[in-house]
C-alpha positions as CSV (number, residue, x, y, z in Angstrom):
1,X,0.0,0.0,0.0
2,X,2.9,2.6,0.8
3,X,4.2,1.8,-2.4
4,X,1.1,2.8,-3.9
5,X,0.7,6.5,-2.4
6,X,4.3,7.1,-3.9
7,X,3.4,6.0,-7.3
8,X,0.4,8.2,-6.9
9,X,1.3,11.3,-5.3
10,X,4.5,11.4,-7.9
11,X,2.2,11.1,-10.8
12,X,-0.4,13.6,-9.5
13,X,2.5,16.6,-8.1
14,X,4.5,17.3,-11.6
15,X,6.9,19.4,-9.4
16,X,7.1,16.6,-6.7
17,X,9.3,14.0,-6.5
18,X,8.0,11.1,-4.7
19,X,9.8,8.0,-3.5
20,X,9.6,5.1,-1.1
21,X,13.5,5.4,0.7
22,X,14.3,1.6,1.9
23,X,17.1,2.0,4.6
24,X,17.6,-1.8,4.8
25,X,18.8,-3.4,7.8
26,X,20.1,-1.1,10.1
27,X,22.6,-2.2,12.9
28,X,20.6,-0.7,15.4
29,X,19.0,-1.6,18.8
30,X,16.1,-2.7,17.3
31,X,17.5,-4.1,13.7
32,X,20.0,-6.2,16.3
33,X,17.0,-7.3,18.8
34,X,15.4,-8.8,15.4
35,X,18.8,-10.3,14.2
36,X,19.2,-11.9,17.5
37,X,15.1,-13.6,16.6
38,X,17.0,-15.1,13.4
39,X,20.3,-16.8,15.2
40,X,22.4,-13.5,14.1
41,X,25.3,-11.4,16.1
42,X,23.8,-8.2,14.5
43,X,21.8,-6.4,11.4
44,X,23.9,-6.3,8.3
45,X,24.3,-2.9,7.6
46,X,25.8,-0.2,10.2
47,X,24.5,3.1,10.3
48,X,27.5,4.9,9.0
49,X,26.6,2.3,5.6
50,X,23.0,3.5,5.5
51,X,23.5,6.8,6.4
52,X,25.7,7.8,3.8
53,X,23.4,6.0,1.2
54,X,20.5,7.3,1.9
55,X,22.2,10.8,2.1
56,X,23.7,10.3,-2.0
57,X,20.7,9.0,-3.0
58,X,18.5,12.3,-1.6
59,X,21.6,14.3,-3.0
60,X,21.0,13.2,-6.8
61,X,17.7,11.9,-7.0
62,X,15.4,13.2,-10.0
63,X,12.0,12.6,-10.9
64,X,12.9,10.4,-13.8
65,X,15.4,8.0,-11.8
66,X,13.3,7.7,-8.5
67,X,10.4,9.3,-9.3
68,X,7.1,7.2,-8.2
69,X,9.2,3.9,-7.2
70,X,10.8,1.9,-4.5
71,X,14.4,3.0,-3.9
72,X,17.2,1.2,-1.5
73,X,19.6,3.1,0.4
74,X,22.0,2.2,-2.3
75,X,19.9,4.1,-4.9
76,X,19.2,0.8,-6.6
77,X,15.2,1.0,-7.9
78,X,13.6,-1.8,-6.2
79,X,10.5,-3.9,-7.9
80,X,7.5,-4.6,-6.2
């Protein structure tokens, strides 16, 4: 369903750029708690890892590249 709103609210706001940000698996205390419920040490990603993606991505993101779909923290489009 969030997927949907992106799709939609892009398509609808020419001037807006709308995307669903995936942060992925975050090494913190809650991404580790859930690890922990799978037999892991820890998440897979640490925050410096995410942090920086998700900052280059919302540096050079455009309508056309990200516009209206799922996007990881890596800036990779995502299907769904």
């Amino acid at each position: 369903m969030l997927f949907w709103y992106g799709v939609r609210i892009n398509a609808e706001e020419e001037w807006l750029n709308t995307f669903v940000l995936d942060p992925a698996w975050a090494q913190t205390d809650m991404g580790n708690a859930s690890a922990r419920n799978f037999g892991l040490a820890e998440a897979t990603y640490t925050l410096d890892e995410i942090t920086d993606g998700l900052f280059q991505v919302l540096r050079t993101t455009t309508k056309e590249k990200h516009g209206g779909k799922p996007v990881l923290y890596t800036g990779e489009v995502q299907e769904w």
